[in-house]
N, C-alpha and C positions, 0 to 999 in steps of 0.2 A: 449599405450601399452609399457610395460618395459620391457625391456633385462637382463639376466645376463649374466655376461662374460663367463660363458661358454655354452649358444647359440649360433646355427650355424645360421648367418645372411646370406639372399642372397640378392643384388643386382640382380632385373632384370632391364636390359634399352634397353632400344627399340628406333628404328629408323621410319623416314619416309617412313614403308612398306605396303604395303597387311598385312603382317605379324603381326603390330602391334594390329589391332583389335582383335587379339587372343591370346593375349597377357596373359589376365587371365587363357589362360589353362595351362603357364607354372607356373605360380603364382599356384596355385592348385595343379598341380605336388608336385610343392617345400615345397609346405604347409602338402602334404600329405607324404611327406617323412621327417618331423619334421622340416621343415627350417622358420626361422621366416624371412618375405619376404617384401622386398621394392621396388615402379617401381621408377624407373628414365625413363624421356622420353625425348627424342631431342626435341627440339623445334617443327621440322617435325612433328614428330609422333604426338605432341597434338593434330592433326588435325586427327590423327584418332581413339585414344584410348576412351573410355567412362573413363575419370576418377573418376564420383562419385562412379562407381562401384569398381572398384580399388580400391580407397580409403576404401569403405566398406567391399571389400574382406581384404586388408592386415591390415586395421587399422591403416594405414598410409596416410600421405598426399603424392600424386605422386610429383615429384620435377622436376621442368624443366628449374631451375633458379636457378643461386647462389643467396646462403642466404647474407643476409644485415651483414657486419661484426660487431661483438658483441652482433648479438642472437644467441639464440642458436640454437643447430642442433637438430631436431625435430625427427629425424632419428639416428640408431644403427649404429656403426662403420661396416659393411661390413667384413664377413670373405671368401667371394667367389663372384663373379662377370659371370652374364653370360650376352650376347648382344645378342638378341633376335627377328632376324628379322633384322640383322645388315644389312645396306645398303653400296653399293659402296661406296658412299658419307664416309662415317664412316669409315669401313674398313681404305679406302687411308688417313684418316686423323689420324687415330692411325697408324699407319706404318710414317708416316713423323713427327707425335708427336705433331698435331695438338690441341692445347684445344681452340677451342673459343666456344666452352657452356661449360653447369656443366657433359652432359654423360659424353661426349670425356676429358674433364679435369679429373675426376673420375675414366676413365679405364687408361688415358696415368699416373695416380699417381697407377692405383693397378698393373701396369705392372713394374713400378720403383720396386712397395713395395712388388711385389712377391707373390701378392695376387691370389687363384688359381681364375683362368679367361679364357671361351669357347666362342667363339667367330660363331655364329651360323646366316652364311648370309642368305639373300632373297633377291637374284640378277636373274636376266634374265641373257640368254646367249649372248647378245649381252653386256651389262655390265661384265660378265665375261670374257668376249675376251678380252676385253681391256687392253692394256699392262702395264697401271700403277695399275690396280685390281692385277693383276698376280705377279707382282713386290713387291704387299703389302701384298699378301696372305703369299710371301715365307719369306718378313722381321719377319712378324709374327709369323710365324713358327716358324723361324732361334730365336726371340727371345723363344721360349720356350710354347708356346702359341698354346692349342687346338685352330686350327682354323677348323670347324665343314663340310666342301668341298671335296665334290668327295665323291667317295670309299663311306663306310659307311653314311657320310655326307649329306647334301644337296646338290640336284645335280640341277643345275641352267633351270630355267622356259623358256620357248622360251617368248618372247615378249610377251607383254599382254595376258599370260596366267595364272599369277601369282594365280591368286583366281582357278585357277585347281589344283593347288599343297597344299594347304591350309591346306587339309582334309590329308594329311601326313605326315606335315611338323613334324618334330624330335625332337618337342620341348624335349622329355625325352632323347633323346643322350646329349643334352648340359648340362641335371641338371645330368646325369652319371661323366660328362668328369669333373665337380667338387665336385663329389659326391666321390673321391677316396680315 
């Protein structure tokens, strides 16, 4: 499939959640509000996403691996970024500037590059007590960064309730908060 430069490309990448196997509903959202759409998935998450269907749905290959340098990028340059089922784990590693994969490499460069980006957790509340979650929710913020929590937002699962919250999760608040 081919881009032109003035297509809206969305990055979606997804974490090791509940969250991720629903992954294509926000893919369909984005698809249905004209966005030409890519998954990146953590390492985690390929253990839960179906990627052939992904792949079928976007017409992309899902990425969860930096590319070998000197092929090419198989994939459209990105003009908006949502994380989608963003876990603890993720969050605290964008907030410290963490890249050791290709997501968190990805969003810690479209946060340099100013690229618009919704940051859209799937944390229990015992994960969100945590004071270093807390800590990177407001670095995120402070940098300029819908982070998608509380209020209007996801508001966090008690323990192993996660697959309860599923059926309301807000995938459409995240493709709004870069839809502006």
């Amino acid at each position: 499939m081919n881009t032109t430069q003035s297509q809206r490309v969305l990055y979606v990448i997804t974490c090791g959640t509940r969250a991720a196997r629903d992954i294509g509903k926000l893919v369909g959202l984005a698809q249905d509000d004209g966005w030409t759409v890519c998954v990146i998935a953590t390492p985690m998450a390929t253990r839960f996403i179906d990627r052939p269907a992904l792949e079928a749905q976007t017409g992309y290959p899902v990425r969860s691996e930096y590319k070998q340098p000197g092929t090419p990028d198989l994939l459209p340059p990105a003009t908006a970024m949502i994380v989608g089922g963003a876990s603890a784990n993720t969050v605290n590693k964008l907030a410290a500037g963490i890249s050791d994969n290709l997501a968190t490499g990805l969003l810690n460069e479209a946060i340099g590059l100013r690229v618009p980006l919704a940051i859209l957790p799937f944390v229990n509340t015992a994960l969100a007590a945590h004071p270093a979650f807390g800590r990177s929710v407001r670095v995120l913020r402070e940098a300029g960064l819908d982070v998608l929590l509380g209020g209007d937002g996801f508001a966090p699962n008690p323990p192993n309730a996660g697959e309860n919250t599923l059926p309301d999760y807000p995938w459409a608040l995240a493709l709004r908060a870069v839809d502006k």
